[in-house]
TIRO-2110 file (N, C-alpha, C; in Angstrom, 1 decimal):
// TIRO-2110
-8.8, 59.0, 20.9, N, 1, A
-8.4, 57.6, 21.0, CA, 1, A
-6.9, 57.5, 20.7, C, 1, A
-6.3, 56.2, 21.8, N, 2, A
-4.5, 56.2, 21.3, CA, 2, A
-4.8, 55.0, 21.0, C, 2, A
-3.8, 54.5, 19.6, N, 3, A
-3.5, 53.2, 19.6, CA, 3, A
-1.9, 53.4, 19.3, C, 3, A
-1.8, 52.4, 20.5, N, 4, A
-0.2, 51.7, 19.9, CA, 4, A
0.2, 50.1, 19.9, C, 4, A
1.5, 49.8, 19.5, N, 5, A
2.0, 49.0, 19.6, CA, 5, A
2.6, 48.5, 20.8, C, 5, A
2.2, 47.6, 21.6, N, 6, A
2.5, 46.5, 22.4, CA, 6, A
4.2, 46.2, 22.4, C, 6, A
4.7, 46.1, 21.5, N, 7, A
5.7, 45.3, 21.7, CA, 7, A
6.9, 46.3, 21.4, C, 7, A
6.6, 47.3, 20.7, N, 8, A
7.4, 48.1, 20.4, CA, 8, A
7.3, 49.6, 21.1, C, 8, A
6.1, 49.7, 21.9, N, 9, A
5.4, 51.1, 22.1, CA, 9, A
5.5, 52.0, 21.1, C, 9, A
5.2, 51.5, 19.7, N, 10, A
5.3, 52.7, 18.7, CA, 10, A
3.7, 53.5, 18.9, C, 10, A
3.4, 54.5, 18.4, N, 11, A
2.4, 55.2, 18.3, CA, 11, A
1.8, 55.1, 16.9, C, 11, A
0.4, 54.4, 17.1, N, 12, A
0.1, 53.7, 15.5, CA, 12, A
-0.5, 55.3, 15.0, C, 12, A
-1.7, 55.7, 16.5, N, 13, A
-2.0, 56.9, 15.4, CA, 13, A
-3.0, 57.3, 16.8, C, 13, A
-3.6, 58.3, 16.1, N, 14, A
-5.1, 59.3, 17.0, CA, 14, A
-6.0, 59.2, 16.5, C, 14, A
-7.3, 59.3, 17.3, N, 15, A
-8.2, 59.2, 17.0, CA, 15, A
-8.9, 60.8, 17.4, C, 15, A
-9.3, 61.5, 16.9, N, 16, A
-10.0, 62.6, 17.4, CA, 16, A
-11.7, 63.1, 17.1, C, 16, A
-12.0, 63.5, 17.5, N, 17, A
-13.5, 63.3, 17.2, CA, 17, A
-14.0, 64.8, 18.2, C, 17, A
-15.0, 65.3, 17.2, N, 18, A
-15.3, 66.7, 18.0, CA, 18, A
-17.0, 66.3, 18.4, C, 18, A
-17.1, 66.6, 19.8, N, 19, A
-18.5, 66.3, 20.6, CA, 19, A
-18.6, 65.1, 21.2, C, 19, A
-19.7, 64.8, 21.4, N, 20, A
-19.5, 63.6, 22.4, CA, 20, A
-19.2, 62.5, 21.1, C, 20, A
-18.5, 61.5, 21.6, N, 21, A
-18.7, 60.5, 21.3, CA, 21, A
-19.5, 59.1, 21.1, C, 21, A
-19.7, 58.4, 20.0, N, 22, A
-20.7, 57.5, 20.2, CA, 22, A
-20.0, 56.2, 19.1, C, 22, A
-20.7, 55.0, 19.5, N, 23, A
-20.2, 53.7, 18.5, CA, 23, A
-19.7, 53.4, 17.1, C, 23, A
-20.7, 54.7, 16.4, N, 24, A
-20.2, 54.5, 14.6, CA, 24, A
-19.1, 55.6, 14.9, C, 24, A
-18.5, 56.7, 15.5, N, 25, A
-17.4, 57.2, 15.7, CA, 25, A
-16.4, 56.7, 16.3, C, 25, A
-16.4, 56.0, 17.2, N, 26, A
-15.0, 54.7, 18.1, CA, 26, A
-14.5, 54.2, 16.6, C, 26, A
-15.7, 53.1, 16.0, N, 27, A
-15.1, 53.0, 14.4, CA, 27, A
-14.3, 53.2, 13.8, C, 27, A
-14.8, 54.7, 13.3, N, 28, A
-14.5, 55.7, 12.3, CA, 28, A
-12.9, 56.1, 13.1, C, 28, A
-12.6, 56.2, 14.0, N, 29, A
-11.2, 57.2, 14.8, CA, 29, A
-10.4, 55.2, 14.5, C, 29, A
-11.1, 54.5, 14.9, N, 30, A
-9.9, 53.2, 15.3, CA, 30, A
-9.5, 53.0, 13.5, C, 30, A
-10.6, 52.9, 12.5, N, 31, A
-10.2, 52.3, 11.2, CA, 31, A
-9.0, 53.5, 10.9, C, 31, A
-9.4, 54.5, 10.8, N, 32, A
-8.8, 55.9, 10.7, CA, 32, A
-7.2, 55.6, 11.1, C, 32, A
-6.7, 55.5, 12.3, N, 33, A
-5.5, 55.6, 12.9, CA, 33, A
-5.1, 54.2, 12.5, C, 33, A
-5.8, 52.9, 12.4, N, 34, A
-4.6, 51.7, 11.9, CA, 34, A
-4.6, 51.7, 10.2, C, 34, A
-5.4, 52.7, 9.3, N, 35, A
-5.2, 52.5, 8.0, CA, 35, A
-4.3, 52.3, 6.9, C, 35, A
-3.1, 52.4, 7.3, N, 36, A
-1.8, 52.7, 7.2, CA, 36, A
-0.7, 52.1, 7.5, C, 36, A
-1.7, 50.9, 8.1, N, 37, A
-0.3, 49.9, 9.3, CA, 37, A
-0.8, 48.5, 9.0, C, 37, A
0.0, 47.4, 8.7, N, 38, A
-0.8, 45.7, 8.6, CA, 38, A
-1.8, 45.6, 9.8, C, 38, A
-2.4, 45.0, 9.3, N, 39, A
-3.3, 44.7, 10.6, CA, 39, A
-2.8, 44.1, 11.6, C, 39, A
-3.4, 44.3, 12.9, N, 40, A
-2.2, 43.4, 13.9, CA, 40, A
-3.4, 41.8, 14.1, C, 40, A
-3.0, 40.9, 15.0, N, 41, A
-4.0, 39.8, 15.4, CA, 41, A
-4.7, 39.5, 16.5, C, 41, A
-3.8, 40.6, 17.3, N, 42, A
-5.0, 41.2, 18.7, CA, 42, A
-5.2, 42.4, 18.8, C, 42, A
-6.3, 42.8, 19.5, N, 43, A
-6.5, 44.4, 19.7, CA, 43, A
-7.0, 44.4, 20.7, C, 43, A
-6.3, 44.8, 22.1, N, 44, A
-6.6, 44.7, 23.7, CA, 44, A
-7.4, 46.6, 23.9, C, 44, A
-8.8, 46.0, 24.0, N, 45, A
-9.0, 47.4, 24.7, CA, 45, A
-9.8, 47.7, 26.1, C, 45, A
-9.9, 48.7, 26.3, N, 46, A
-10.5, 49.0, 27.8, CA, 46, A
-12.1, 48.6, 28.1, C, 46, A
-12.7, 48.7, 29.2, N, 47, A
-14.3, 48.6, 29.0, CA, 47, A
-14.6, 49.6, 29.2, C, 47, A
-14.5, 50.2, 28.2, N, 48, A
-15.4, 51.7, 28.2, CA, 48, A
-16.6, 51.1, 27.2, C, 48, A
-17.8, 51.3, 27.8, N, 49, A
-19.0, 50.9, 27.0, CA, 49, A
-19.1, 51.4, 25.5, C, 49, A
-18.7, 52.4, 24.7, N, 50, A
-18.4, 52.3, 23.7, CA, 50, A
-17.7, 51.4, 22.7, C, 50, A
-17.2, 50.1, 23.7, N, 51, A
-16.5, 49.1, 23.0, CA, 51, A
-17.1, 48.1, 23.1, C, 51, A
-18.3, 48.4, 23.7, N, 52, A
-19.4, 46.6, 23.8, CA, 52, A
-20.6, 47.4, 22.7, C, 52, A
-20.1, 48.4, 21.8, N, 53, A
-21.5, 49.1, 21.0, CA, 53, A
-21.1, 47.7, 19.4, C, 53, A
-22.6, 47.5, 19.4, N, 54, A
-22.8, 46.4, 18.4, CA, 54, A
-21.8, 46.6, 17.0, C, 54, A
-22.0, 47.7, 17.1, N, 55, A
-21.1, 48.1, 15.3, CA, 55, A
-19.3, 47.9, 15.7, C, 55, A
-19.1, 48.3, 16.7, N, 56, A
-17.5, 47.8, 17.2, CA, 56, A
-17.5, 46.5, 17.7, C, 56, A
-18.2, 45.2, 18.0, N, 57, A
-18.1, 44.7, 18.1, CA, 57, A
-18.4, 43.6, 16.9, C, 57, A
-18.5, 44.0, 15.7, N, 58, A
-18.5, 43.5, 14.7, CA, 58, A
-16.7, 43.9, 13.7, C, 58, A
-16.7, 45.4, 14.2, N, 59, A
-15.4, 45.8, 13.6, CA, 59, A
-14.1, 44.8, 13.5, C, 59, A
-14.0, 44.4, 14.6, N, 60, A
-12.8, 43.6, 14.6, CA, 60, A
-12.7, 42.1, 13.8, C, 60, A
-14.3, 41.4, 14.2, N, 61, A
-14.2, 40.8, 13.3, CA, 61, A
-14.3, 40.9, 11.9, C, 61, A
-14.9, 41.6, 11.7, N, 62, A
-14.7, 41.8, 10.1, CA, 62, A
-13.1, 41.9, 9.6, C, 62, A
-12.0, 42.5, 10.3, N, 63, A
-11.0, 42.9, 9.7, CA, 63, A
-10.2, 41.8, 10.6, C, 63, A
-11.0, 40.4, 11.2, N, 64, A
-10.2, 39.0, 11.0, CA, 64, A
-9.0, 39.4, 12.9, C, 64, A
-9.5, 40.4, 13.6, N, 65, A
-8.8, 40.5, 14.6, CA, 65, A
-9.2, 40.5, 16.1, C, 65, A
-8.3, 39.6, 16.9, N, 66, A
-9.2, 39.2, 18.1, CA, 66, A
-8.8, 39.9, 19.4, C, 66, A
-10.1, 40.2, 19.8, N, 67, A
-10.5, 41.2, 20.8, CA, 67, A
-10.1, 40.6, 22.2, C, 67, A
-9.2, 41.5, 23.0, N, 68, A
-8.6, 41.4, 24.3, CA, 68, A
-9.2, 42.4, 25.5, C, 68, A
-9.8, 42.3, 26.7, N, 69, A
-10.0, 42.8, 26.9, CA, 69, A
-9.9, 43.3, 28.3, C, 69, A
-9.0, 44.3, 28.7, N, 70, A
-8.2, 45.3, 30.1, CA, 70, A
-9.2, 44.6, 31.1, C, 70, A
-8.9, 44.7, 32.5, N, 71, A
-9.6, 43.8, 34.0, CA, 71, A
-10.2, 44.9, 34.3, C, 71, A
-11.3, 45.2, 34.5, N, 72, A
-12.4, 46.1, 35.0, CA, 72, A
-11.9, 47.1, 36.3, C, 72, A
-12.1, 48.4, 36.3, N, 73, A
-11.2, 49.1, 37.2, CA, 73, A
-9.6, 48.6, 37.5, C, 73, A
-9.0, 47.9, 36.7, N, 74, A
-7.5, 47.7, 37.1, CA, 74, A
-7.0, 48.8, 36.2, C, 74, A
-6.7, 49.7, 36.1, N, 75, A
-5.8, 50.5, 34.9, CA, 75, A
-4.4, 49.6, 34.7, C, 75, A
-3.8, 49.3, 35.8, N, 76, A
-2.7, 48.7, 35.9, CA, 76, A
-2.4, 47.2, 34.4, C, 76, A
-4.0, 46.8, 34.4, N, 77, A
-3.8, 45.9, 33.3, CA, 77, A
-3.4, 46.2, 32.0, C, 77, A
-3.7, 47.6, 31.7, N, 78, A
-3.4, 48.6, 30.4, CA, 78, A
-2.1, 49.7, 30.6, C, 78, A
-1.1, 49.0, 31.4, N, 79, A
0.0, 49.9, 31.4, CA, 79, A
0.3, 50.7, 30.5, C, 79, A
0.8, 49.9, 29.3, N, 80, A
1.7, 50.6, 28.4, CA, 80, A
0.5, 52.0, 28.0, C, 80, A
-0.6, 51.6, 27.6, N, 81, A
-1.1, 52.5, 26.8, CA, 81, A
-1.4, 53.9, 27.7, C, 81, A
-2.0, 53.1, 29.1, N, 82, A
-1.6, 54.1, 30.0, CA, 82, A
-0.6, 55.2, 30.3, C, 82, A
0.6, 54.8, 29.8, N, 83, A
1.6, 55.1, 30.5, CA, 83, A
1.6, 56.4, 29.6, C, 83, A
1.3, 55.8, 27.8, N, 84, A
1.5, 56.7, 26.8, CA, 84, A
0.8, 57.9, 26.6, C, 84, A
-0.5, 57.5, 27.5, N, 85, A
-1.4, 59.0, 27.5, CA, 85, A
-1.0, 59.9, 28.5, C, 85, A
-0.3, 59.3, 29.4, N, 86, A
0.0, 60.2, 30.5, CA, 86, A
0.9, 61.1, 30.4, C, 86, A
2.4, 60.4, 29.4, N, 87, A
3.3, 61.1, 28.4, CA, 87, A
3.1, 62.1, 27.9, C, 87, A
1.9, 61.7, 27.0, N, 88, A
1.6, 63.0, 25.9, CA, 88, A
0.8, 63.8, 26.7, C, 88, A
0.1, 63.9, 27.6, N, 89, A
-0.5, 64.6, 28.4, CA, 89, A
1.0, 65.7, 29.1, C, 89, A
1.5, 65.0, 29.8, N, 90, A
2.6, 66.1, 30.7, CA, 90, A
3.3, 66.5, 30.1, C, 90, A
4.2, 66.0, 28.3, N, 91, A
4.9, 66.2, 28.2, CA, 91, A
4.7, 67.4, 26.7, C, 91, A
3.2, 67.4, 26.3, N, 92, A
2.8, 68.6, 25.2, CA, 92, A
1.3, 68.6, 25.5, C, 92, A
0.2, 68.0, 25.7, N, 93, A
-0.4, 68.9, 25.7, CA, 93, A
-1.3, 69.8, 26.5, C, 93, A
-0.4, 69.6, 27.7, N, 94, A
-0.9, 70.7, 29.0, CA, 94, A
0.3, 71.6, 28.9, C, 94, A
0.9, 71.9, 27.3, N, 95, A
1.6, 72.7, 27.2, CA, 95, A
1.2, 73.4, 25.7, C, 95, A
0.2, 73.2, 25.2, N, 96, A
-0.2, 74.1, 24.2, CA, 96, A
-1.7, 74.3, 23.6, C, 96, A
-1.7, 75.1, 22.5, N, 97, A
-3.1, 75.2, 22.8, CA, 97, A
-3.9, 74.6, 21.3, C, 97, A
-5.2, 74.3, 20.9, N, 98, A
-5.5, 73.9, 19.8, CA, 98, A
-6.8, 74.2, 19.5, C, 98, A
-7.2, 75.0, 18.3, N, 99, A
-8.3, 75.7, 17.6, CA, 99, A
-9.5, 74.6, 17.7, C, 99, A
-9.4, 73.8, 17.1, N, 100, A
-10.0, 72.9, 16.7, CA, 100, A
-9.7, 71.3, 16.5, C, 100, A
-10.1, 70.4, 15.9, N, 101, A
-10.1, 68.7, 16.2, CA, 101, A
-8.8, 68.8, 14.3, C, 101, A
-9.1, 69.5, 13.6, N, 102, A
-8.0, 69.3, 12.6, CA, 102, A
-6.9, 69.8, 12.9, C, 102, A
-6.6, 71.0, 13.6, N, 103, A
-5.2, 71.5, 14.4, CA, 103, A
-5.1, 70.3, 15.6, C, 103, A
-5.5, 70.2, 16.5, N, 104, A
-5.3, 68.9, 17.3, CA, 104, A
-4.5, 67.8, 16.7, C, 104, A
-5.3, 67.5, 15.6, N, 105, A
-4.6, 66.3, 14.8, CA, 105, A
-3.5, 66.7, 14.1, C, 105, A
-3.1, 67.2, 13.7, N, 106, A
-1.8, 67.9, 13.1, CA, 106, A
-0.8, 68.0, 14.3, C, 106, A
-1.0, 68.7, 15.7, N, 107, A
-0.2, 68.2, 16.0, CA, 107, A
-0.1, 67.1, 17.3, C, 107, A
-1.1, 66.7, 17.3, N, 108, A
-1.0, 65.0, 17.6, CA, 108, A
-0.2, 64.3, 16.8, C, 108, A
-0.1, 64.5, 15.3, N, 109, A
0.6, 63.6, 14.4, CA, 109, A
2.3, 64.1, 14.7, C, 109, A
2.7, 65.7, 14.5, N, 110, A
3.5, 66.2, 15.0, CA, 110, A
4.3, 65.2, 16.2, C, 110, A
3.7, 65.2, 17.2, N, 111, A
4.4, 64.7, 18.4, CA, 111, A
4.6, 63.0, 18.0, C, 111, A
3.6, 62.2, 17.1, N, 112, A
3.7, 61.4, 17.1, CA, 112, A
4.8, 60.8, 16.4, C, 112, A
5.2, 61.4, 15.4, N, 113, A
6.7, 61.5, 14.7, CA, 113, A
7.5, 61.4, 15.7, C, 113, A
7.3, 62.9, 16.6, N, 114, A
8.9, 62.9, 17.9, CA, 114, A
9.2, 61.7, 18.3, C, 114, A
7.8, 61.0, 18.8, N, 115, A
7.7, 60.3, 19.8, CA, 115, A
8.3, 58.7, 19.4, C, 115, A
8.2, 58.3, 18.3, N, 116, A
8.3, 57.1, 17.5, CA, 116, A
9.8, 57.0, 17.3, C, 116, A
10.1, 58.1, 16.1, N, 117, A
11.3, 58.1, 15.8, CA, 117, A
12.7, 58.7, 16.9, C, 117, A
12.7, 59.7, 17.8, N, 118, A
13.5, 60.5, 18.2, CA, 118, A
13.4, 60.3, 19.9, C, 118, A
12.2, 59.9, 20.4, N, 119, A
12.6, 60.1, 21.8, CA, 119, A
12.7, 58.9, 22.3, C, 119, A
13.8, 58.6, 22.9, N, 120, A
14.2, 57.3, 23.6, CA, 120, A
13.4, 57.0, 24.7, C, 120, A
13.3, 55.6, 25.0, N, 121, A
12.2, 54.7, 26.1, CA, 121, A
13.1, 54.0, 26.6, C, 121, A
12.9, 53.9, 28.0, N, 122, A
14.0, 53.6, 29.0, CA, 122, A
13.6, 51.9, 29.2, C, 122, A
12.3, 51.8, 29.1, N, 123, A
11.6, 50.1, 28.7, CA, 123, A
12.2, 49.5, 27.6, C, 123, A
13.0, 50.3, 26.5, N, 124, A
13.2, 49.9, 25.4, CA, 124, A
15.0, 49.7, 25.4, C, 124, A
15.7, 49.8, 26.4, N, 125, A
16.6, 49.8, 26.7, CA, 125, A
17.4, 50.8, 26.3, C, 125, A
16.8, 52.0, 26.1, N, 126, A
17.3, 53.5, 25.5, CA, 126, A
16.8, 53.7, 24.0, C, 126, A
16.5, 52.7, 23.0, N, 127, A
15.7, 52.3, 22.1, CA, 127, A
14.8, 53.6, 22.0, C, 127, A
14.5, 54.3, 20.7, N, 128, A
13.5, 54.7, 20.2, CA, 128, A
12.3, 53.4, 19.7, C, 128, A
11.3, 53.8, 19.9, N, 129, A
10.1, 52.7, 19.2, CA, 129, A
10.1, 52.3, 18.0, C, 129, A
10.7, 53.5, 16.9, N, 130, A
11.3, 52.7, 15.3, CA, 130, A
12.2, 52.3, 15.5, C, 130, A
13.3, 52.2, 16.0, N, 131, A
14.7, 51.6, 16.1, CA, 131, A
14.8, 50.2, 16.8, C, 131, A
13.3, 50.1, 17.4, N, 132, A
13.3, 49.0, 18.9, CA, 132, A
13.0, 47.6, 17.8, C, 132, A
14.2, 46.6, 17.6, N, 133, A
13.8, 45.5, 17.4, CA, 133, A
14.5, 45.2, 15.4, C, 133, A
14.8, 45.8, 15.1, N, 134, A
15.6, 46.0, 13.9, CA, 134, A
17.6, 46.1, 14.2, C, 134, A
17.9, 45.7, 13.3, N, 135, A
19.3, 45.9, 13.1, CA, 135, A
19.9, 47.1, 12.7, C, 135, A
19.2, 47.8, 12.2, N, 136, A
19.7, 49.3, 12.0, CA, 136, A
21.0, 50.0, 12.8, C, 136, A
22.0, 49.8, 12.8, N, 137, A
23.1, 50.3, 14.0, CA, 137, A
22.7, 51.9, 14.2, C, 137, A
22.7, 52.3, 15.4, N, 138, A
22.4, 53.4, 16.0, CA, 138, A
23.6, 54.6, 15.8, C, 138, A
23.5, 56.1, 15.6, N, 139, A
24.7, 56.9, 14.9, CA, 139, A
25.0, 57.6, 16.3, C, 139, A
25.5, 57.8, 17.0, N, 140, A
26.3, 58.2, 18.0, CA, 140, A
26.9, 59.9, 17.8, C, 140, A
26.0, 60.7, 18.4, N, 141, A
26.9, 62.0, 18.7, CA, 141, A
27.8, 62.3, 19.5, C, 141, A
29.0, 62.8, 19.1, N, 142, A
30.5, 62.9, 19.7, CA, 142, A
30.5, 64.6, 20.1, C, 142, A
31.3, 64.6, 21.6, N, 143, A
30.6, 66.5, 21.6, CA, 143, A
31.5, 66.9, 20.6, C, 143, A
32.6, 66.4, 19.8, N, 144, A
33.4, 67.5, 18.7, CA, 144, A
32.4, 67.6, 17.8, C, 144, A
30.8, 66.6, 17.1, N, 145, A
30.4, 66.9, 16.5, CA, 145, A
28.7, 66.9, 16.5, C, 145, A
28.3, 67.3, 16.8, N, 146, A
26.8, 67.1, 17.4, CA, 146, A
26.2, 68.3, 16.8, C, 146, A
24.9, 68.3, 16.5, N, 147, A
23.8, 69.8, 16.6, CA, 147, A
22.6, 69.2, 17.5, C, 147, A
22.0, 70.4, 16.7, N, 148, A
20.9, 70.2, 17.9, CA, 148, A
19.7, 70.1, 16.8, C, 148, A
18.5, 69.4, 16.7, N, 149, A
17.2, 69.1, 15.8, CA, 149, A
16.0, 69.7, 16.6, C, 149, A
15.4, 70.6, 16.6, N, 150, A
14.2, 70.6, 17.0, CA, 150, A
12.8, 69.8, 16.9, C, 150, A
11.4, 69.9, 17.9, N, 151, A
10.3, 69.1, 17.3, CA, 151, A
9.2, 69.4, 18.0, C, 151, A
8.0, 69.4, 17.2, N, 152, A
6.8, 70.2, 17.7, CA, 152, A
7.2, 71.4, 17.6, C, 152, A
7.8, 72.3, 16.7, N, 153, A
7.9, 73.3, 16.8, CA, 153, A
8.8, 74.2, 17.7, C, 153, A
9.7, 73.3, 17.9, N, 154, A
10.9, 74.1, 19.3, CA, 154, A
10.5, 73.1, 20.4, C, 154, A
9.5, 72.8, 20.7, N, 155, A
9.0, 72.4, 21.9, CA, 155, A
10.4, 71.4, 22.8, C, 155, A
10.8, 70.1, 21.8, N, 156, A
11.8, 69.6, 21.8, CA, 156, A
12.8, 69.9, 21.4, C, 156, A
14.3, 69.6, 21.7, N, 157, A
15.1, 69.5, 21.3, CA, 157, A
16.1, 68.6, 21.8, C, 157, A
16.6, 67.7, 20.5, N, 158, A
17.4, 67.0, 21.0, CA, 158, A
18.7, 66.4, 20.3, C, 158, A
19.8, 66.5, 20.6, N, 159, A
21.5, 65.9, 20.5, CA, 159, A
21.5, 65.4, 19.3, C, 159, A
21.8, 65.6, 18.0, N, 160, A
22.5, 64.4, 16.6, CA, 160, A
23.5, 64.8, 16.2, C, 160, A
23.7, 63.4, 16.0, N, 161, A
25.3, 63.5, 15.3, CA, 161, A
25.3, 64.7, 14.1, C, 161, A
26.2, 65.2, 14.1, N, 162, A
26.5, 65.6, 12.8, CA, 162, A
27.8, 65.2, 11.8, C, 162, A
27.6, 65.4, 10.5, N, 163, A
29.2, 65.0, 9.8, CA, 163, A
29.9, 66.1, 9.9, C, 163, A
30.9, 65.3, 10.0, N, 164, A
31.8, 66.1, 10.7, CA, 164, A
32.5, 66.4, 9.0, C, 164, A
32.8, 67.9, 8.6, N, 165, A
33.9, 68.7, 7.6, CA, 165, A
35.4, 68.0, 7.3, C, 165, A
35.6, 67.6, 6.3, N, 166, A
36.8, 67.1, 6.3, CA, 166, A
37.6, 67.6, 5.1, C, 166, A
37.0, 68.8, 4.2, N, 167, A
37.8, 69.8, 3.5, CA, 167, A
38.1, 71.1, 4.1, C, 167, A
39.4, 71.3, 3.9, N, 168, A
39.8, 72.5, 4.5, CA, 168, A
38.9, 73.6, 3.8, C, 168, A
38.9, 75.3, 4.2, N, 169, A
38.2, 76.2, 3.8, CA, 169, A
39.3, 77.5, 3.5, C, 169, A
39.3, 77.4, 2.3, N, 170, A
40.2, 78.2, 2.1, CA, 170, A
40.2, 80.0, 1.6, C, 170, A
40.5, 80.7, 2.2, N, 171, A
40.4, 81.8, 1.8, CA, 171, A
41.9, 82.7, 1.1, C, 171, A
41.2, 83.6, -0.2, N, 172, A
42.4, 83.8, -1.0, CA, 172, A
42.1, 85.2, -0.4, C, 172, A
43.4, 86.2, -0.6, N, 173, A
43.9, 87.6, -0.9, CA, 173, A
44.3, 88.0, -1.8, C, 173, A
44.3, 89.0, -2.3, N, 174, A
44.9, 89.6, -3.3, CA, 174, A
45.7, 91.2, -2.7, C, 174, A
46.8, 90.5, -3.0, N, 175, A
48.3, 91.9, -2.9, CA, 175, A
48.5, 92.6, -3.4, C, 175, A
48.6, 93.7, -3.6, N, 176, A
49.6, 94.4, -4.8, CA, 176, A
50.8, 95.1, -3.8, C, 176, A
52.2, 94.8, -4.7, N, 177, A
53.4, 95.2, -4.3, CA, 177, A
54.1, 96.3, -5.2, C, 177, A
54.7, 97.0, -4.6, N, 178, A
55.2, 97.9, -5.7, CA, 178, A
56.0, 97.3, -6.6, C, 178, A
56.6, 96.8, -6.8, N, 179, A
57.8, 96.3, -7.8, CA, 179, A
57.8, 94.9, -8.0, C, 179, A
56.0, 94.5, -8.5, N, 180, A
56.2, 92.9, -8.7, CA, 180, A
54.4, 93.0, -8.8, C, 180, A
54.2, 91.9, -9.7, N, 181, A
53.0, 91.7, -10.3, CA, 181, A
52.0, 91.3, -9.1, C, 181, A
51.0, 91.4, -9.6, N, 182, A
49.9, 91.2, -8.1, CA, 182, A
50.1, 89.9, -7.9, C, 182, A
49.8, 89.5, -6.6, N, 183, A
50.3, 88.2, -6.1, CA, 183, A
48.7, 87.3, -5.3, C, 183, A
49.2, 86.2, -5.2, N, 184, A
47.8, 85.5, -4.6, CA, 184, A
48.5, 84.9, -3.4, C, 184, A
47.7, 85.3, -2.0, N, 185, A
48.2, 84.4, -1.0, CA, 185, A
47.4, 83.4, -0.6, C, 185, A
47.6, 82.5, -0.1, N, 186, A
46.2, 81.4, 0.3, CA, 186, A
46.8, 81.1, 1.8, C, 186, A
45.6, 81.2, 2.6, N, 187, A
45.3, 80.8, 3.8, CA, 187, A
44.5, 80.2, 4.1, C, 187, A
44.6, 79.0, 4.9, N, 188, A
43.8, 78.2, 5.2, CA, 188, A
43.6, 78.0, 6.7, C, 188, A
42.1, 77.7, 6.8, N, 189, A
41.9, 78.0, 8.3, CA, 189, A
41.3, 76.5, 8.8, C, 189, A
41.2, 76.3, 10.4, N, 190, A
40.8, 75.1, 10.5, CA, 190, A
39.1, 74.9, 10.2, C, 190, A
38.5, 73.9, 9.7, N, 191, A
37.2, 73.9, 9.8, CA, 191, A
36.3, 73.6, 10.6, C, 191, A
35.0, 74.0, 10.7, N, 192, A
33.9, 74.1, 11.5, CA, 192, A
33.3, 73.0, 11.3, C, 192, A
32.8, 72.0, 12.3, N, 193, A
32.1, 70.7, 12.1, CA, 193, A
30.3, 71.0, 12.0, C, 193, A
30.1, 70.8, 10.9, N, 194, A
28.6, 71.4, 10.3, CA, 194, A
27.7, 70.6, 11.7, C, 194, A
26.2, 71.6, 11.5, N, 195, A
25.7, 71.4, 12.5, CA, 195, A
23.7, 71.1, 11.9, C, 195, A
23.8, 70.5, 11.2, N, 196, A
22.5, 70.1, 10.8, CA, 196, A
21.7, 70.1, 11.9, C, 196, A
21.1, 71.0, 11.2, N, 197, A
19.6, 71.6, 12.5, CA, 197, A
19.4, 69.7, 12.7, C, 197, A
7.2, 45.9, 13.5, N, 198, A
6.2, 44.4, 13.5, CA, 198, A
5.4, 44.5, 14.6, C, 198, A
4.4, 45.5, 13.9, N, 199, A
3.5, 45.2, 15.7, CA, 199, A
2.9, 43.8, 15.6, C, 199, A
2.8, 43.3, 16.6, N, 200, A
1.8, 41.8, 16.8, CA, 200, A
0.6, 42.7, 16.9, C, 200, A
0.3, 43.1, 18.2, N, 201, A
-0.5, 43.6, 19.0, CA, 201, A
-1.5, 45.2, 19.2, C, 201, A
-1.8, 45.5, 19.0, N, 202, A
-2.2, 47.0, 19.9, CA, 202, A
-3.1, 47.3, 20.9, C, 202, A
-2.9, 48.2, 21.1, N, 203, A
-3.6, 48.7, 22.4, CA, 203, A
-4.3, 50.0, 22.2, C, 203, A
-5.8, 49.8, 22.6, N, 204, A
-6.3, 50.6, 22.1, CA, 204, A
-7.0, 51.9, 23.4, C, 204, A
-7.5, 52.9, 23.8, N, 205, A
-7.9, 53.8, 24.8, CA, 205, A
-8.6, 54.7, 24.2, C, 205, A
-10.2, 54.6, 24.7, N, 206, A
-10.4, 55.4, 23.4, CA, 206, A
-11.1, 56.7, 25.1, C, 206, A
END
């Protein structure tokens, strides 16, 4: 199961589940992945018949939230969430492998960091999904000072600023002369610029 945020396309969370799936588990993966986030006051999901099961259709009311629901065979009506499975699909996990539903979710959660905080969305007007919609001014890597951060394990990498050194580095010698006390010379060299490695809405796909 993916849920995200509508307005921000953040990534609320995963739902994983080993075997088939059934109604008291849709539940258990949806309460699971928004536990952690305000509740939103719609939840738009697909018709997959595990979302007409009596116990999920009590879910939402109980936690006071109104059910939206995708146009039958349109996927087109469920873009965003669409778009986001198709993402994590091309972009990691037809590129790695996973033991089991607790490694899965580790790094499901993994990507979900990348994805929130670090990778820019072109819908978002270059916007990361945490950054999208706050005042936060954005930090700008300059090529005299940039490194590079990894994510998912190497899988990513991508451009940050770095601070840039603004004490010199100085290295001393020691002389000895014949005919005069040992002496100290100091040289200083130029330095190296260090290289440090509100949702309304969601959308649910289970």
């Amino acid at each position: 199961m993916v849920v995200i945020d509508v307005f921000t396309r953040r990534s609320i969370g995963f739902g994983v589940e080993r075997g088939d799936i059934h109604g008291v588990a849709v539940c258990r993966m949806f309460n699971h992945a928004i536990a952690k986030h305000t509740l939103p006051k719609y939840v738009s999901t697909d018709n997959d018949p595990l979302f007409r099961f009596h116990r999920w259709l009590a879910n939402p009311r109980i936690l006071d939230i109104e059910e939206l629901k995708a146009v039958p065979f349109v996927p087109q009506s469920h873009p965003f969430v669409e778009r986001v499975i198709g993402t994590l699909r091309r972009e990691y996990l037809d590129h790695i492998f996973f033991w089991n539903g607790t490694d899965l979710e580790r790094k499901l959660l993994s990507y979900c960091d990348y994805y929130n905080q670090h990778r820019c969305h072109t819908g978002l007007n270059g916007e990361t999904p945490n950054r999208y919609g706050t005042k936060e001014p954005a930090t700008h890597a300059t090529l005299d000072a940039y490194g590079r951060h990894s994510h998912c394990h190497g899988m990513f990498q991508l451009p940050v600023a770095a601070r840039k050194v603004e004490l010199a580095t100085h290295t001393f010698v020691i002389t000895t002369q014949p005919n005069a006390a040992s002496s100290i010379k100091q040289r200083t060299r130029r330095p190296r610029s260090s290289m440090p490695l509100g949702y309304t809405d969601i959308s649910v796909h289970g």
